[in-house]
N, C-alpha and C positions, 0 to 999 in steps of 0.2 A: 678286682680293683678296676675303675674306670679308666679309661685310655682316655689320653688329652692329644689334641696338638702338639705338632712342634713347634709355635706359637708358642701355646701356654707355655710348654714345657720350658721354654728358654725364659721367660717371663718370670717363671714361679724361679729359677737360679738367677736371676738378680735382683727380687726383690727378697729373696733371703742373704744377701751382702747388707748389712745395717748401715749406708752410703750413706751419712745425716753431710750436709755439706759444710765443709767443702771434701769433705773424704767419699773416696769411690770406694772402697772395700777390694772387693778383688773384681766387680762390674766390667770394669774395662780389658780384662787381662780375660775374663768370659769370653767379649767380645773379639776380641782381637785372633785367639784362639778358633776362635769358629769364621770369623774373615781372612784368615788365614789362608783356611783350609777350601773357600772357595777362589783362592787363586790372588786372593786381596796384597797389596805393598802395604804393611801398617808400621805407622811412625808414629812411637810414644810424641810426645811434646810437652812434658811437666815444665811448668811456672811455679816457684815458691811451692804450695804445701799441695799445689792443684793439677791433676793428671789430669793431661791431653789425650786425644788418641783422631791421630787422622789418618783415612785408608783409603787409598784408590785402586782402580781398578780397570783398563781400559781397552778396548775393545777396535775398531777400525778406526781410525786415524779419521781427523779433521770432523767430527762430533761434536756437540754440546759436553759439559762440562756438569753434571747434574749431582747434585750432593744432598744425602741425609744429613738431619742435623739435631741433635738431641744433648740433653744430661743423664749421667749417670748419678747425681746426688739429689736428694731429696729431703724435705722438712724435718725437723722433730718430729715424734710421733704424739708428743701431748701424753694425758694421762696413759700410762697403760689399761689400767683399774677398767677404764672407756673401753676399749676393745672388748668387741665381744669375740673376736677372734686373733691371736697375738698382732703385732704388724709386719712380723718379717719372719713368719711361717710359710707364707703362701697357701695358705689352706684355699679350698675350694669349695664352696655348699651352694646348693641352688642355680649351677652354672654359673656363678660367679668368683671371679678371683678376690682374694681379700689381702692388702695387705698396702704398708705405706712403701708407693712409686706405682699402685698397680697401674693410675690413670694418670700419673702425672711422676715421669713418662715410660716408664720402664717396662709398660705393656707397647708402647712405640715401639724401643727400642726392637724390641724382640719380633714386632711385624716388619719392621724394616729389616731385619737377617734373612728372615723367614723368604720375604718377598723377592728379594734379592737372590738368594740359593734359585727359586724354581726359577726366574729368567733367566740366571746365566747360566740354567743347563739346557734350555734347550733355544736361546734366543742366540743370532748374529748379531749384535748391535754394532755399533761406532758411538764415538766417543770415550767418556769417562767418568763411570760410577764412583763415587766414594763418597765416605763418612765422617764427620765431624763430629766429633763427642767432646763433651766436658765434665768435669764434677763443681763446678764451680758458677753454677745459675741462679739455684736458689739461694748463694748468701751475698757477697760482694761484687761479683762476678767479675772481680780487675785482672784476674789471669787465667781465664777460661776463654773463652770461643773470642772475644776482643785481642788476644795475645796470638791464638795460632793466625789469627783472619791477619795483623799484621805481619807472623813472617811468611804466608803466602802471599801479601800482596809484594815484601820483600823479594819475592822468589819470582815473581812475574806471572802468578798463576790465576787466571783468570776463570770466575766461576760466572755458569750461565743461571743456572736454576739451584733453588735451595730448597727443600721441602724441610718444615719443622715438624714434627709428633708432638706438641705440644699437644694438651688437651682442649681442642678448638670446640667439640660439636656439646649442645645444650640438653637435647631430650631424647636423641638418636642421632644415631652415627651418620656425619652426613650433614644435618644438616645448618650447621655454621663452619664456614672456612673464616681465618685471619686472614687480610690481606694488608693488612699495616696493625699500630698501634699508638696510642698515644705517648707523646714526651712524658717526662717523668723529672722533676727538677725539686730538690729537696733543698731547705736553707735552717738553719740553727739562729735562731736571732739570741743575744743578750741586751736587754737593757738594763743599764745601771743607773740606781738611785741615792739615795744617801740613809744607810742605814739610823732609826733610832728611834727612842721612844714615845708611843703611839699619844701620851698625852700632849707631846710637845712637836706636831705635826710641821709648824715653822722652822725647827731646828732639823729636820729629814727632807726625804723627798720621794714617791713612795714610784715604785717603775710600774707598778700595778696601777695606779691610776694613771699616771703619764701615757702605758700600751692602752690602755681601755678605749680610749676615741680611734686609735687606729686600729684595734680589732675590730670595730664595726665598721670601719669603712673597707677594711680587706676581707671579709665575709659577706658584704654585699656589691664588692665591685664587678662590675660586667668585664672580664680579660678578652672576650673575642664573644661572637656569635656562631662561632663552629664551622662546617661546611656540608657540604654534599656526604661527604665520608668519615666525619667526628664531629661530637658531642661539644659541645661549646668549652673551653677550657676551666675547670675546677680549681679551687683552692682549700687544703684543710688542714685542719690543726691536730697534730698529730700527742705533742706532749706541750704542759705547759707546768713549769715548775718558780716558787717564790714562798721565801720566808724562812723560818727556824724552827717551826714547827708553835712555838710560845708565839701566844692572843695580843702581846703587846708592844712585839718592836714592830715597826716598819722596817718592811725588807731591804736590804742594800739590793738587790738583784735579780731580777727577772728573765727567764730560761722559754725559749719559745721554741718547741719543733713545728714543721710543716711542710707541705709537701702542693706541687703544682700538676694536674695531669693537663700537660698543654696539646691543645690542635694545631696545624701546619698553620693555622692563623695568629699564632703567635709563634716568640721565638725566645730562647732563654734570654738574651740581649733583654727584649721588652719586656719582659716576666721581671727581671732582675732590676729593672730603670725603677718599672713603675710601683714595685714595691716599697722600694729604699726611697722613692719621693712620696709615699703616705705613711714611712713611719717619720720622715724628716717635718713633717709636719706638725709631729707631738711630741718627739723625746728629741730629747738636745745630745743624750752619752749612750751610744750604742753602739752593736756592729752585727754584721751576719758572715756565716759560712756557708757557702754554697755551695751544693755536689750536684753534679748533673749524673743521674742516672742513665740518660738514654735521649737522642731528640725525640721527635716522633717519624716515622716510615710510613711510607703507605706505597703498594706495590699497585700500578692500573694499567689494567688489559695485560696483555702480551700471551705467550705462549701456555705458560705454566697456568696462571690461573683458568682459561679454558679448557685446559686441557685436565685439571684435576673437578672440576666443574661438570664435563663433561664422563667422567667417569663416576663422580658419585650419580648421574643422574642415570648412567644405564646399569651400573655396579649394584647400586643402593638404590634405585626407585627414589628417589630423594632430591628435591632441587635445594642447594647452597645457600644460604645467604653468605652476602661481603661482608665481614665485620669488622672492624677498628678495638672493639671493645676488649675489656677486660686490663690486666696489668702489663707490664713489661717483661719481658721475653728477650732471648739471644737474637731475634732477627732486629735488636734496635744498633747492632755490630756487623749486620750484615748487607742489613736493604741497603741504606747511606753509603755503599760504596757500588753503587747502580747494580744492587744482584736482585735478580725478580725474584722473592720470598713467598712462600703459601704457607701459613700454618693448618696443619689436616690432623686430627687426632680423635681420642676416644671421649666422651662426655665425662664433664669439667663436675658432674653434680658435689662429687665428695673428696677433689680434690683440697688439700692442705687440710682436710677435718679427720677427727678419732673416723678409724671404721673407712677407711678409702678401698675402692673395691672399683671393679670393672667388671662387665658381661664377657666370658669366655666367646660367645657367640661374635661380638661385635669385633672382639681382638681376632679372630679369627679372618672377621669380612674386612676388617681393615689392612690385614696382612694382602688379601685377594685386592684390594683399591689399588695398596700401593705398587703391586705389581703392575695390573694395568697402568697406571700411572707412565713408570720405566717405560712399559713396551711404547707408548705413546711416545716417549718423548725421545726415545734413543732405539728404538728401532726402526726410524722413518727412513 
């Protein structure tokens, strides 16, 4: 039988935990167990249905403050039927891991343990390592890393540097870091019209036709022109619901989801103004609910992104790009309260798809990144 890592090995024992979120399975009590035992203080922190787990770990006084930061839960897995290998087997063929969290992030997690064990046995450092976990990323995330982040900031604790395992790199390991991300602003519009029969169009009032002029003008309005570091702000329609199903009422009521990925060039204020003043333009009875997912972050210059920059280029032969891209993430809970953020992780290809799988190899060299990493930045 093939010998793995202990990388893999700890990998392949959380993605056999079925953690669909907001459930960890027993992932955290893994972790906690094996931080433990390198000397870690771990403090559960459950919100409602959502297990915390924060661990530090500290070394010579008056240090930086430097924290892992990841989930312990992860998507549906979608059909099974689709797997060609289960998803919470953790099988292994081809040097690759199979299974759903392998890359998104629970092959993280387990280079972050991994990484950690070999510097604090043979490094001095100063400062204070620890870990922040959630199982509560991929669904609503209102009491996962937003909940402990407030009662550390209750507590006066102050964090220097954040590294996320998110699944940051595109085609090799390496090379895409997250250095921010975009806002994320979602709103539920109804308009309401006057239900009734389609021959007697005077006596109704249809909210389909009413939203129709304002759908084309919020599908072609310009929200910002972007910057240096984000893509211009988007707007999209996510669900759109109206009618009885029967060819010949006119609908009483019209159901709109959508969603905003906005740039630092806008702000949910102006997202939210200039919406509500181009439906006010067509429907006279409506209203919206708004949920702000996340502003947008963007982390620039300082210690941490050179410094993980400078390790994948002599680690990995690999130079970085800066990214902003892709969806929202726990650091949109952590940048905004001035903590320098890096997301570093394993390639994103098959993340949230049937058949998620990661390179043993790259899990491996990423466990070796994140070490250098530490010694950089807490053994100076």
């Amino acid at each position: 039988m093939a010998q793995f890592s202990e990388t893999i090995n700890l990998a392949q024992q959380l993605i056999r935990e079925a953690s669909v979120s907001p459930e960890d399975g027993d992932c955290q009590k893994i972790m906690a167990e094996y931080l433990e035992g390198l000397g870690f203080d771990v403090e559960h922190m459950p919100f409602g249905p959502v297990k915390n787990l924060w661990a530090t770990r500290t070394g010579s006084s008056g240090g930086p403050l430097m924290v892992f930061a990841g989930h312990t839960d992860v998507v549906p897995p979608g059909p099974l039927t689709e797997w060609q290998i289960p998803p919470y087997s953790a099988d292994i063929a081809d040097n690759t891991l199979h299974g759903r969290g392998a890359a998104d992030m629970k092959g993280s997690l387990a280079a972050m343990m991994t990484a950690s064990r070999r510097f604090l046995a043979d490094t001095d450092y100063h400062g204070t390592l620890a870990f922040l976990i959630t199982s509560d990323e991929e669904d609503a995330a209102d009491d996962g890393t937003v909940r402990v982040m407030d009662e550390l900031e209750r507590r006066g604790i102050i964090i220097d540097y954040c590294l996320i395992g998110e699944p940051s790199s595109s085609t090799r390991l390496g090379d895409v870091i997250r250095v921010g991300r975009r806002g994320s602003l979602n709103g539920t519009l109804t308009v309401r019209g006057i239900q009734g029969h389609v021959a007697y169009p005077d006596d109704g009032r249809n909210p389909i036709h009413e939203f129709a002029p304002a759908l084309a003008q919020l599908v072609t309005q310009t929200w910002d022109d972007g910057n240096e570091f984000f893509p211009a702000t988007s707007f999209q329609i996510s669900n759109i619901h109206a009618g009885t199903g029967a060819n010949n009422i006119i609908p009483g009521e019209l159901t709109v989801e959508f969603n905003f990925r906005f740039s630092t060039e806008s702000t949910e204020k102006s997202l939210k103004s200039m919406t509500e003043a181009i439906i006010s333009k067509h429907s006279s009875d409506w209203a919206i609910e708004w949920k702000l997912s996340g502003p947008p972050f963007l982390t620039e210059g300082g210690e941490l992104i050179s410094t993980v920059e400078n390790v994948i280029r002599e680690r990995l032969d690999c130079e970085a790009e800066l990214s902003t891209s892709g969806g929202t993430s726990d650091g949109r809970f952590i940048a905004p309260r001035g903590i320098d953020v890096v997301e570093f992780g394993p390639c994103n290809k098959t993340i949230h798809k049937v058949n998620e799988q990661v390179s043993i190899i790259e899990l491996d060299q990423l466990s070796l990144a994140y070490e250098d990493i530490l010694r950089e930045l807490l053994s100076r």
